[in-house]
C-alpha positions as CSV (number, residue, x, y, z in Angstrom):
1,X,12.5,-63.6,-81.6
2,X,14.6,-60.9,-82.7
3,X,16.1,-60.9,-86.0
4,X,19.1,-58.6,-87.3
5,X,17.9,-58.0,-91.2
6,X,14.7,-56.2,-89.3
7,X,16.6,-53.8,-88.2
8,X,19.5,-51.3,-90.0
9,X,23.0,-52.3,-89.7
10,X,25.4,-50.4,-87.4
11,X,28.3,-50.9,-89.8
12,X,29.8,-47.6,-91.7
13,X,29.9,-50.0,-95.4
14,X,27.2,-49.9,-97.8
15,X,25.3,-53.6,-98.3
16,X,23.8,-54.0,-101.8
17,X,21.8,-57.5,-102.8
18,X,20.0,-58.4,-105.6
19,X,17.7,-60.9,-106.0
20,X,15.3,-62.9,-108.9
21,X,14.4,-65.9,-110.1
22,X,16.9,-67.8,-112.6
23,X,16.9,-65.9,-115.6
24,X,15.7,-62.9,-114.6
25,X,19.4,-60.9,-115.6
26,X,19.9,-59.7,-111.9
27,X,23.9,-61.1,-111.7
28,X,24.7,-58.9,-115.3
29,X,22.7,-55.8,-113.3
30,X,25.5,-56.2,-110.2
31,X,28.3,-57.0,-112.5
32,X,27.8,-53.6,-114.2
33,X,26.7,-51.5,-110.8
34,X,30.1,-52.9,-109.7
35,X,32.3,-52.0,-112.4
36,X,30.7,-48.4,-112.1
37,X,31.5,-48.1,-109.0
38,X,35.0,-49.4,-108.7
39,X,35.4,-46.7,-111.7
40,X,33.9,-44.3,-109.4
41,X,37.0,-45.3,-107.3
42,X,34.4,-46.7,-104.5
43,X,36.0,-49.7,-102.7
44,X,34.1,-52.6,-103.5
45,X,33.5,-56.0,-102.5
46,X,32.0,-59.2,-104.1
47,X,30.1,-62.4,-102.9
48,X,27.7,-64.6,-104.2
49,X,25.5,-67.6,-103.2
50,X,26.5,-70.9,-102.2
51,X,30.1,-70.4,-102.5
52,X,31.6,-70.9,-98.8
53,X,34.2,-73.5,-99.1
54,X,33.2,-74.6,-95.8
55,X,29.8,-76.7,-97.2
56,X,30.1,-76.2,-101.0
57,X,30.7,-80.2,-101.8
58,X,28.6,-81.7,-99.4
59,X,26.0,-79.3,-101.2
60,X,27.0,-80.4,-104.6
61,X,27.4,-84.1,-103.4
62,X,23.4,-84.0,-102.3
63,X,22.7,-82.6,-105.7
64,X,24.0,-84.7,-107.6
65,X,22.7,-88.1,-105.5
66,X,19.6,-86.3,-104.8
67,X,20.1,-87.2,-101.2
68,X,19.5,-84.2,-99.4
69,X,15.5,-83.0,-98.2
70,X,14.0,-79.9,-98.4
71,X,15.1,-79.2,-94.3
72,X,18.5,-80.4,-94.9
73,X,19.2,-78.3,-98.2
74,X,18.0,-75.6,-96.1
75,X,20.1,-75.8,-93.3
76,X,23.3,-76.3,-95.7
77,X,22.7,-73.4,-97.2
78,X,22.1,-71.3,-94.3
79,X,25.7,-72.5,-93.2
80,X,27.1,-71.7,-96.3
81,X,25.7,-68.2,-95.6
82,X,26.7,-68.0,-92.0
83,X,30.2,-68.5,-92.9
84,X,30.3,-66.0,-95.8
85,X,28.4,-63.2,-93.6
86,X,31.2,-63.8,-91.1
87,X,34.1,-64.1,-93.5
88,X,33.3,-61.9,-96.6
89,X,30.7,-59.4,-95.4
90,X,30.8,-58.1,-92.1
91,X,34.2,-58.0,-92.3
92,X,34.2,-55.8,-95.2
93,X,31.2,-53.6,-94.3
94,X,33.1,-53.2,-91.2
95,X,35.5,-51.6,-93.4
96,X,33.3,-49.1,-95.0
97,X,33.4,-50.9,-98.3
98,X,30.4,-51.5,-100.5
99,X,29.8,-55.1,-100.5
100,X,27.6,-56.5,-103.6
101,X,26.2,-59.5,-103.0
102,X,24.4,-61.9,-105.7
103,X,21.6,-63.3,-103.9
104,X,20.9,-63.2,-99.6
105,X,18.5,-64.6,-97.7
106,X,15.7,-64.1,-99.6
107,X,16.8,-66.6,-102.1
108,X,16.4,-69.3,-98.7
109,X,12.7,-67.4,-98.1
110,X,11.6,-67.9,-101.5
111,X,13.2,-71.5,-102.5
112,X,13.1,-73.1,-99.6
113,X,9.6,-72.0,-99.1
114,X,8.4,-73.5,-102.1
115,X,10.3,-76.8,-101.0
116,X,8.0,-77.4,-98.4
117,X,9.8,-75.4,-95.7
118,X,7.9,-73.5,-92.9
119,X,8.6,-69.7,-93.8
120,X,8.8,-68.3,-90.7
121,X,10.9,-70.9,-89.3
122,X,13.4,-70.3,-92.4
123,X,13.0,-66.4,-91.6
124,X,14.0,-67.7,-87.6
125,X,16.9,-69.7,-88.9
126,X,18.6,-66.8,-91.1
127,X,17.6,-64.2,-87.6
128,X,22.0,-63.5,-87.8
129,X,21.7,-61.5,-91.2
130,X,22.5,-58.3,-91.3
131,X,19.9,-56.2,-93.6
132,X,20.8,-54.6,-96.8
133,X,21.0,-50.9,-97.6
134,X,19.7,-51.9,-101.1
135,X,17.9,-54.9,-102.1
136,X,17.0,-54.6,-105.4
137,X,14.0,-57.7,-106.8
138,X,14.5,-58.4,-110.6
139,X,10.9,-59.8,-111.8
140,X,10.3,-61.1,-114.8
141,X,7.9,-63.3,-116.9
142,X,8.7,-67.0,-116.6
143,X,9.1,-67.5,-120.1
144,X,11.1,-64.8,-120.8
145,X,13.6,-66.0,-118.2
146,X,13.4,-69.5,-119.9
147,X,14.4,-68.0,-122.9
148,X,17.2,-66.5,-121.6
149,X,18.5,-69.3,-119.8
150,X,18.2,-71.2,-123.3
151,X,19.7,-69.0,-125.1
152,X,23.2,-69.8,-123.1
153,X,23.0,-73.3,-122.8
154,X,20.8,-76.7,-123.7
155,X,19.8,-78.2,-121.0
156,X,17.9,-77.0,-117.9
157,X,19.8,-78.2,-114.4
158,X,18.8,-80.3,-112.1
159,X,17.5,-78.2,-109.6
160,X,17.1,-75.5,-111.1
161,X,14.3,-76.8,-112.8
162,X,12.8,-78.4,-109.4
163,X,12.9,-81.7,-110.6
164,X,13.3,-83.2,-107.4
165,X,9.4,-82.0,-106.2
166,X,8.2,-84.2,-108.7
167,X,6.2,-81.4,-110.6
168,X,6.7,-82.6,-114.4
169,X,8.8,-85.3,-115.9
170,X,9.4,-82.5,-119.0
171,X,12.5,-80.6,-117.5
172,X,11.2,-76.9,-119.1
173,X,7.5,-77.9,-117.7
174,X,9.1,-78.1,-114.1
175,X,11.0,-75.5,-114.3
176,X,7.7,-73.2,-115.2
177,X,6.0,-74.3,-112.5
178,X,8.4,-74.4,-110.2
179,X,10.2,-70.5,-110.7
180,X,6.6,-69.8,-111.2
181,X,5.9,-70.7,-107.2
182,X,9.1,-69.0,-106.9
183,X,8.0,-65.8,-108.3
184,X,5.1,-65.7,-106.0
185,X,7.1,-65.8,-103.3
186,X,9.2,-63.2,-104.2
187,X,6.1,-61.1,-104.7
188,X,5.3,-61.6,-101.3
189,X,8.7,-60.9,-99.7
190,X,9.2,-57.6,-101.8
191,X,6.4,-56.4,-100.1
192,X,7.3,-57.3,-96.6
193,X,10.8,-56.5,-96.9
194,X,10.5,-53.7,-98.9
195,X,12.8,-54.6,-101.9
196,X,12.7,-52.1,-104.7
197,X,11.3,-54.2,-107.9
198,X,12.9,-53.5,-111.0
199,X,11.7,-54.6,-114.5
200,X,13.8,-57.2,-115.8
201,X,12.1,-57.0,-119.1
202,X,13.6,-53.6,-119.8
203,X,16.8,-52.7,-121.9
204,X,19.9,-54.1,-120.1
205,X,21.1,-50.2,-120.0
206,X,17.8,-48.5,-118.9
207,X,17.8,-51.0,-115.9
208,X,21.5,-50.2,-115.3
209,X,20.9,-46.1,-115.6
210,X,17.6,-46.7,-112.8
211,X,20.1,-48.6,-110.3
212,X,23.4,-46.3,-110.7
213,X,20.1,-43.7,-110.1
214,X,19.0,-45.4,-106.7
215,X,22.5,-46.1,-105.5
216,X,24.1,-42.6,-106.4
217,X,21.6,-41.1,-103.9
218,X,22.3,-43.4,-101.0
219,X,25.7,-42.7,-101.5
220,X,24.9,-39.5,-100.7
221,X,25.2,-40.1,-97.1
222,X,28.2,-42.7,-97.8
223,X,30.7,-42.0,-95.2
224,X,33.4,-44.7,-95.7
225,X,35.6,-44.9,-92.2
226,X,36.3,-48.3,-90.3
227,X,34.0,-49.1,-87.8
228,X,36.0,-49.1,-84.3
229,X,35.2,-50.8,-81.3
230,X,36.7,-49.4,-77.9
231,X,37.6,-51.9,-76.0
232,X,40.1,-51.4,-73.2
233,X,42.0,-48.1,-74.7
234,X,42.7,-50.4,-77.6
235,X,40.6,-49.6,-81.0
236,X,39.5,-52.9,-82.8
237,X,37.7,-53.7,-85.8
């Protein structure tokens, strides 16, 4: 079966992802690689996971009953997905903007995964996404992601913390074991997919000057005009 992220995108815009386990400071990395670059007067765009309007509720709704299985949570979120690639990324790369987006699919390969969910039928599911020029892996020790999580609130969610697997009935003993299957999976997809692995345990700014480093010199060949169809004498993005 052919799948689309195997394979580089024929859109002029620039895709960067990042991913990592909760914790691991990857949404603070983008949020500061974005605000260079709109500085750098580079248009910009901005997406993050699970926030299509189109299945956000019924998402929350399972959550919160604890209704939904691993399959179904899956398949949710690969909607979710479908309908931001179609709505707030494509059209934007189509564009020639750089489009940053907090988590892609291999959040769904490395969750869902660990959920009990076959990985290459969740890699067949998600066959429509486009691959990144950039997908940068945060890693980081479990504890010190705990720690960080801690530090902004008191309580551990839900999910977050895989309490629905069953794992521990101590929410921070869950959540160990759970990000820790997590992180393997992540090791594993890095490799396949080629991610670049950054360590999260560095200075927030020595992360930050390594990135801006990584993305400066794809830019190089950053040629920002509107991808144009020809269709009938009539040009259409």
């Amino acid at each position: 079966m052919a799948r689309l992220f195997d394979q580089p995108h024929p859109y002029p815009g620039i895709l960067i992802i990042v991913e990592g386990i909760d914790g691991s400071g990857k949404s603070t990395q983008l949020e500061l690689l974005q605000k260079w670059l709109l500085s750098s007067k580079y248009r910009v765009f901005f997406t993050e996971w699970n926030s299509s309007a189109l299945v956000n509720e019924t998402i929350k709704r399972g959550k919160k009953k604890n209704l939904l299985t691993p399959t179904t949570f899956s398949v949710l979120h690969a909607t979710d997905f479908s309908d931001r690639l179609a709505h707030l990324i494509i059209p934007p790369l189509k564009a020639g903007m750089i489009v940053c987006a907090d988590r892609y699919v291999y959040t769904a390969f490395a969750r869902d995964v660990v959920r009990g969910v076959h990985p290459e039928w969740v890699r067949n599911m998600y066959g429509f996404a486009v691959k990144p020029d950039l997908a940068f892996y945060f890693r980081v020790p479990i504890d010190v992601s705990l720690k960080r999580i801690l530090n902004g609130r008191v309580e551990l969610k839900f999910h977050e913390a895989g309490m629905d697997l069953g794992l521990s009935d101590d929410p921070r003993e869950s959540f160990k074991l759970f990000q820790s299957k997590i992180l393997e999976e992540y090791d594993k997809i890095s490799g396949e997919f080629g991610l670049t692995v950054m360590d999260a345990t560095l200075s927030i700014q020595k992360q930050q000057t390594l990135i801006r480093e990584i993305v400066r010199e794809k830019l190089k060949d950053y040629k920002p005009t509107p991808f144009l169809q020809k269709k009938e004498n009539v040009y259409v993005a």
